[in-house]
C-alpha positions as CSV (number, residue, x, y, z in Angstrom):
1,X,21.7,-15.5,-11.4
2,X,18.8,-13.2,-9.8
3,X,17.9,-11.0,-12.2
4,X,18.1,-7.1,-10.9
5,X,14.7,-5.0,-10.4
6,X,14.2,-1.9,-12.9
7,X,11.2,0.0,-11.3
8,X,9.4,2.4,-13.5
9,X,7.2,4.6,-12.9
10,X,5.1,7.3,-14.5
11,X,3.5,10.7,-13.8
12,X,1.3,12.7,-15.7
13,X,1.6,16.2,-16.0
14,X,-2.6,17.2,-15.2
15,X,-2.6,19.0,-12.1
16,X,-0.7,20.9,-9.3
17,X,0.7,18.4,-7.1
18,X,-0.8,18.5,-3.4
19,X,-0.5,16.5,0.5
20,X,-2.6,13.0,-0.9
21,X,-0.1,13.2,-4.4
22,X,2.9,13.8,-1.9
23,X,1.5,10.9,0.9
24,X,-0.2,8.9,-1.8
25,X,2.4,8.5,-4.7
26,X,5.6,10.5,-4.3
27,X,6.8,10.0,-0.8
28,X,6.5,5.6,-1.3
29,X,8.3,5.8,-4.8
30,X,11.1,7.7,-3.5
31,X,11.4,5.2,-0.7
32,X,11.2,2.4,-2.3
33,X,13.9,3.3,-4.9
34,X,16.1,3.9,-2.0
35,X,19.2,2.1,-3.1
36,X,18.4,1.2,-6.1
37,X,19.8,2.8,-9.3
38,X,17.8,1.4,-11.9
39,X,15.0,3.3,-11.6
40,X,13.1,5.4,-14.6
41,X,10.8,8.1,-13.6
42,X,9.3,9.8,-16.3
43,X,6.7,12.5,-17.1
44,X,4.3,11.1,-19.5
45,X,3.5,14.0,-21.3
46,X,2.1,12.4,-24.0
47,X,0.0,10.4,-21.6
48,X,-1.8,13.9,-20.5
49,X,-2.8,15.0,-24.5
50,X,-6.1,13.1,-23.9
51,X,-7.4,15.5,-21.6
52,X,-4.9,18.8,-21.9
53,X,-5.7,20.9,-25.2
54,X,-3.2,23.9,-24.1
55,X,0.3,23.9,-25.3
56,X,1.1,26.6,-23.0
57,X,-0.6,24.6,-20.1
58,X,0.9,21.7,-21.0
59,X,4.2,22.9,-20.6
60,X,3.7,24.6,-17.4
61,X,2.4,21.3,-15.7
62,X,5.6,19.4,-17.4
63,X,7.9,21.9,-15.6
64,X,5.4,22.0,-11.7
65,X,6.0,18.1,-12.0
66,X,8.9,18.0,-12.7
67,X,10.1,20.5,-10.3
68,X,7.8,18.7,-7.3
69,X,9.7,15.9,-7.7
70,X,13.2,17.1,-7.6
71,X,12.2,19.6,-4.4
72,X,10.9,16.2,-3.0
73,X,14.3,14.6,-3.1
74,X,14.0,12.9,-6.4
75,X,17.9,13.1,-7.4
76,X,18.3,12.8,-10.6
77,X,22.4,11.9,-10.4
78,X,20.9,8.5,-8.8
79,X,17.9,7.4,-11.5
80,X,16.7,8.0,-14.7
81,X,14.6,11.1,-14.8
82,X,13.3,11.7,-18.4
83,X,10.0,13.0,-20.6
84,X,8.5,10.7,-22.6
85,X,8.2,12.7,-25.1
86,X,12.0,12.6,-25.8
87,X,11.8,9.3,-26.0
88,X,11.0,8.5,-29.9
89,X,11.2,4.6,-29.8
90,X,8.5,4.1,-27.3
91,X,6.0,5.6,-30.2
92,X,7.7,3.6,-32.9
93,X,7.3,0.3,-30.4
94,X,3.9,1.0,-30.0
95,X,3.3,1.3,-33.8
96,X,4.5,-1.9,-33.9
97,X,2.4,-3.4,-30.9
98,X,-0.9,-1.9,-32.4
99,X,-0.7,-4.4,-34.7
100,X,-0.5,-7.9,-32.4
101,X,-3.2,-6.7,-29.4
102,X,-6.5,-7.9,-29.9
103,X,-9.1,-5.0,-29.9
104,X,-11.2,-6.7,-27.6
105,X,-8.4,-6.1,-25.1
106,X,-8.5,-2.6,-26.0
107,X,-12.3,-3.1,-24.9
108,X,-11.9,-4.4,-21.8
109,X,-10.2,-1.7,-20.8
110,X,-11.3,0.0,-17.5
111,X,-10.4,3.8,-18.7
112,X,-12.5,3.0,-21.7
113,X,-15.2,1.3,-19.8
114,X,-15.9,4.0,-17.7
115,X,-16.0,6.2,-20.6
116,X,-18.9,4.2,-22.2
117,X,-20.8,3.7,-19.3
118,X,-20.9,7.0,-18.8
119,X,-22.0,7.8,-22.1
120,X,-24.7,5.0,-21.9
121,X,-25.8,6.8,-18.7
122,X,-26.1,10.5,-20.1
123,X,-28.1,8.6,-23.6
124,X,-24.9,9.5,-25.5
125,X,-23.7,7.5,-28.5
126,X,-21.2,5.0,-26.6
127,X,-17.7,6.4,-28.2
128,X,-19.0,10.2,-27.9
129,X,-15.9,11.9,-26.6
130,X,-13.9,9.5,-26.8
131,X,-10.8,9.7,-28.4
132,X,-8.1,6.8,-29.9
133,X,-5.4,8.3,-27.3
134,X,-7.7,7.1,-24.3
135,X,-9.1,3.8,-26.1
136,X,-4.9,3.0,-26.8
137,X,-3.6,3.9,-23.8
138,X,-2.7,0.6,-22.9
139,X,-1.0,-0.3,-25.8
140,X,1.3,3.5,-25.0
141,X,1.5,2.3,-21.6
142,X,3.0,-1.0,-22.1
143,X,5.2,0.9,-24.7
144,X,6.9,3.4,-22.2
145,X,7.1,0.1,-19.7
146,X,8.5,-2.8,-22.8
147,X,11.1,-0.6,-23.9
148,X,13.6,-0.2,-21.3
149,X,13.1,-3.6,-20.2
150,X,11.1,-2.9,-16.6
151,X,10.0,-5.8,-14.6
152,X,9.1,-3.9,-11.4
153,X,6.1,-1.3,-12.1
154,X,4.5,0.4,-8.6
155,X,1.0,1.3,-9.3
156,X,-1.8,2.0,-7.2
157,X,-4.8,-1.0,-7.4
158,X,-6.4,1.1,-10.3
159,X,-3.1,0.7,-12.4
160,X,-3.0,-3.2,-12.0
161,X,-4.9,-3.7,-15.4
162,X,-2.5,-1.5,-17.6
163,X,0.4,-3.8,-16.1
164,X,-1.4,-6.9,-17.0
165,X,-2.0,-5.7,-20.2
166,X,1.4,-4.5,-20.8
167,X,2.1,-8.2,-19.8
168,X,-0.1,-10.0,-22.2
169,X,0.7,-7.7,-24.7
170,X,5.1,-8.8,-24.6
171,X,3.7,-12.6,-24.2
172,X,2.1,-11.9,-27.2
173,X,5.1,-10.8,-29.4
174,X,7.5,-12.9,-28.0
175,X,5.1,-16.2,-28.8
176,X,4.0,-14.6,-32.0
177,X,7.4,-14.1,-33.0
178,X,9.5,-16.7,-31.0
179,X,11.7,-14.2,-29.1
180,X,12.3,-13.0,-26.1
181,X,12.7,-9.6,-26.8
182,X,10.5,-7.8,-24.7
183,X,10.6,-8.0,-20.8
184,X,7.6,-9.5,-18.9
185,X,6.3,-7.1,-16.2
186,X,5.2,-7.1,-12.9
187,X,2.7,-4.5,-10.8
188,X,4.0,-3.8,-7.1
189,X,1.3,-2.6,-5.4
190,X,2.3,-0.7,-2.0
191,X,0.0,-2.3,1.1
192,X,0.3,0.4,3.8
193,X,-0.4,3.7,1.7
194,X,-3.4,5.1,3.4
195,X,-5.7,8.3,1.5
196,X,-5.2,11.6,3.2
197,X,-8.5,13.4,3.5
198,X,-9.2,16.3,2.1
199,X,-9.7,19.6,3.7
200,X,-13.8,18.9,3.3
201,X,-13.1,15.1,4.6
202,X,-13.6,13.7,1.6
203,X,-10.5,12.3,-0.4
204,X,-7.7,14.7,-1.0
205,X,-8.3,15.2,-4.7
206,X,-8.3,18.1,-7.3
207,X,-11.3,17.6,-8.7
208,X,-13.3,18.2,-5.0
209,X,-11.3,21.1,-4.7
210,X,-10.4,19.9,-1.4
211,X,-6.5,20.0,-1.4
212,X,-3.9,21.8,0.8
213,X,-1.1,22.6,-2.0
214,X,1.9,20.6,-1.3
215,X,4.8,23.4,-2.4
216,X,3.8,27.4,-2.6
217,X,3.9,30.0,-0.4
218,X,2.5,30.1,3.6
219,X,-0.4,31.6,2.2
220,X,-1.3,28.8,0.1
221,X,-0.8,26.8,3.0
222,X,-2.8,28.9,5.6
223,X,-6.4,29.8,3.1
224,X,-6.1,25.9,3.1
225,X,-5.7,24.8,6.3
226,X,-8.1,27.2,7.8
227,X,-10.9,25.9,5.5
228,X,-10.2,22.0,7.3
229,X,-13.5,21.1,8.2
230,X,-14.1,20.6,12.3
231,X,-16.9,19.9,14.7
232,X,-18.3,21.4,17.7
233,X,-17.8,18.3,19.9
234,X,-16.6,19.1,23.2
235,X,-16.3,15.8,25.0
236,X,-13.8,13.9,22.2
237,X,-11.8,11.2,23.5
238,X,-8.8,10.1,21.9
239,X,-10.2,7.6,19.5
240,X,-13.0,9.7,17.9
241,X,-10.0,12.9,18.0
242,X,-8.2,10.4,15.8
243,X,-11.2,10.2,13.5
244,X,-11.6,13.5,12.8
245,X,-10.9,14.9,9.2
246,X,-8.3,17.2,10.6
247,X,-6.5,14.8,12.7
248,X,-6.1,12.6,9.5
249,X,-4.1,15.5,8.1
250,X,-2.3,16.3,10.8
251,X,-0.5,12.6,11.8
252,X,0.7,12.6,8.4
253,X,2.9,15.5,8.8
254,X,3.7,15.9,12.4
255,X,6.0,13.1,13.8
256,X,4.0,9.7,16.2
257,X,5.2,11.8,19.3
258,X,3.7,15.3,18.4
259,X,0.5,13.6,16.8
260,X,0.0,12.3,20.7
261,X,0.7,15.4,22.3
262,X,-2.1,17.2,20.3
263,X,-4.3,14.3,21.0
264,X,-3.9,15.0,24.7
265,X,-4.3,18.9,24.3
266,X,-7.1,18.9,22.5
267,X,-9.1,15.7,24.8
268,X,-7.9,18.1,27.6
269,X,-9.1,21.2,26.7
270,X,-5.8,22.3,26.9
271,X,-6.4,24.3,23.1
272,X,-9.5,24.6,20.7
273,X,-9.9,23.6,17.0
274,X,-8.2,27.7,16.3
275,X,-4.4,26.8,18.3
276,X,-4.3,23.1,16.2
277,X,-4.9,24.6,13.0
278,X,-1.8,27.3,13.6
279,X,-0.2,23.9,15.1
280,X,-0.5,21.9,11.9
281,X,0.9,25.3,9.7
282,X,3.9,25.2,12.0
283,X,4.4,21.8,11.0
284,X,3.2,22.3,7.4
285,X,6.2,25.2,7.8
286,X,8.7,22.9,9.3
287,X,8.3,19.9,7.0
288,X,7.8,21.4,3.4
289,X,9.5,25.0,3.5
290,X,12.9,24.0,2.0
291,X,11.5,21.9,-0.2
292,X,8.9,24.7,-1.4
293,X,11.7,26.6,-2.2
294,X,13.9,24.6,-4.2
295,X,10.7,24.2,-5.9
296,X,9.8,27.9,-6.5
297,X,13.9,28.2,-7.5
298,X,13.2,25.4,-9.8
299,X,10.3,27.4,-11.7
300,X,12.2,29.9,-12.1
301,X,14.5,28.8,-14.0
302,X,12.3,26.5,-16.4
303,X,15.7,25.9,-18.8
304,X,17.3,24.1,-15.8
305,X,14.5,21.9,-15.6
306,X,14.8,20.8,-19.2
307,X,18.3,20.6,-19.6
308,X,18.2,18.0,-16.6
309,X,15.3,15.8,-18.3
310,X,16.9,15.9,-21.7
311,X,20.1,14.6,-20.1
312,X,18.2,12.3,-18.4
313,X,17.1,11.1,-21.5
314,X,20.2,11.2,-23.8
315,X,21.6,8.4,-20.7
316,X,18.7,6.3,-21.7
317,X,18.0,6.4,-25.6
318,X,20.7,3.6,-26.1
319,X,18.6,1.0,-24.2
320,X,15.6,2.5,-26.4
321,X,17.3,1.8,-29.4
322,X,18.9,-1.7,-28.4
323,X,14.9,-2.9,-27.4
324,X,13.3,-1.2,-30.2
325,X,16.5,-2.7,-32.3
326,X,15.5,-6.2,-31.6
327,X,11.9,-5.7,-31.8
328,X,12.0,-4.5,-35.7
329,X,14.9,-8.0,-36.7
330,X,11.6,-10.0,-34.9
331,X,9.0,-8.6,-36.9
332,X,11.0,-8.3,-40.0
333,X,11.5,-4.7,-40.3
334,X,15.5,-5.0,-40.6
């Protein structure tokens, strides 16, 4: 018997969501649980408390996330759409991890690494600012993965670790305690993602400041776009068009057959760098204008929001419990 795929996957609430989160991240895991209704998405909230100190901001984020998603085409009739934090046996499971992983695992750990290499490089005591939710966030990791038994877990290559880890960690427990209570897990890693630039050509990311908003008003869209870096060249050919910063926006969200056609117009002289920037806003218009304002309609009304994530996870607690159940008979616990 061929044992059925439950994909999870996980986003944390840090940021307002933009083109590289939509291109990047969104877009594949919507299309690759096409068809497939075990699927958990959750908003690790609990995840984002090692860098967010702001209840308030917290909060906000948890609903933009959530809301991106949904306005996306995330339905959540179709998959399991659910806040970690609602979630109580993950935190009980981890408890119980925290006491069978090794802490030179914990050690090994790139998030952690880069944290002490940076504090070796500014002369700083090794652990200065860094706090036990970043040095276990493995161990929570493999927790929100181990207890609703997924063996399919997208990541991008950066992610790879934390699914090994969360894999060695249910190895672990099940030889420790002869059981087979917790799933193993596997990383899927998507092959043909490519980064959208930013605006500045650099990659599309919030800490460059580089982004072009992915829901908001035409506004938003327009102060962005306007900003996309071009050059003065007047002789481009189609393959150095093709390398510039805005035409690496621009293929993503026009279709093969328009990308071409502004190829030509712009090798031709037929329009400047001004006519393909209002170009790309028609497109950004076309493509992402319903979905902006389901968005806006979702924010609001933030109490929709939550009453559809604490459905989502009143569906799912008696899987939590059944895992966590049979975790706490191997250890002993019950």
């Amino acid at each position: 018997m061929t044992q059925k795929n439950v994909l999870l996957t996980g986003i944390k609430p840090t940021g307002q969501p933009h083109l590289g989160n939509y291109f990047g991240a969104i877009e594949p895991a919507l299309k690759r649980a096409d068809g497939n209704r075990d699927n958990f998405f959750f908003i690790a909230n609990y995840h984002a408390l090692n860098t967010i100190d702001s209840a308030e901001e917290l909060k906000k984020l948890t609903h933009i996330i959530a809301a991106t998603w949904i306005a996306s085409g995330l339905d959540p009739s179709k998959c399991h759409f659910y806040k970690q934090s609602d979630i109580p046996q993950i935190f009980e499971l981890e408890t119980i991890l925290n006491a069978t992983v090794p802490k030179g695992w914990m050690n090994k750990a790139h998030a952690y690494k880069a944290a002490v290499d940076k504090n070796r490089a500014d002369k700083k005591d090794i652990d200065s600012d860094v706090n036990m939710g970043l040095y276990n966030y493995p161990i929570l990791m493999a927790s929100d993965i181990l207890i609703f038994n997924a063996n399919k877990i997208p990541v991008g290559k950066d992610q790879i670790q934390h699914v090994e880890i969360a894999r060695d960690i249910a190895m672990r427990f099940n030889s420790k305690y002869s059981t087979t209570s917790l799933t193993l897990p596997e990383y899927i890693v998507e092959k043909d993602i490519q980064e959208i630039p930013g605006i500045d050509g650099r990659k599309m990311s919030k800490s460059y400041g580089n982004v072009i908003p992915l829901y908001g008003t035409e506004e938003d869209w327009f102060n962005s776009i306007r900003r996309i870096v071009t050059d003065s060249e007047a002789n481009h050919t189609i393959e150095t068009f093709k390398a510039t910063t805005f035409y690496g926006i621009y293929h993503h969200i026009a279709t093969e057959e328009e990308s071409q056609k502004l190829c030509e117009s712009m090798v031709g002289h037929n329009i400047g760098w001004k006519e393909a920037k209002e170009d790309l806003m028609e497109k950004m218009i076309k493509r992402f204008k319903e979905p902006s304002s389901v968005y806006l309609d979702l924010l609001h009304d933030t109490n929709h929001i939550d009453s559809i994530l604490d459905e989502g996870a009143k569906k799912i607690l008696p899987i939590a419990k059944e895992t966590l159940g049979k975790v706490k008979k191997s250890v002993g616990v019950i």
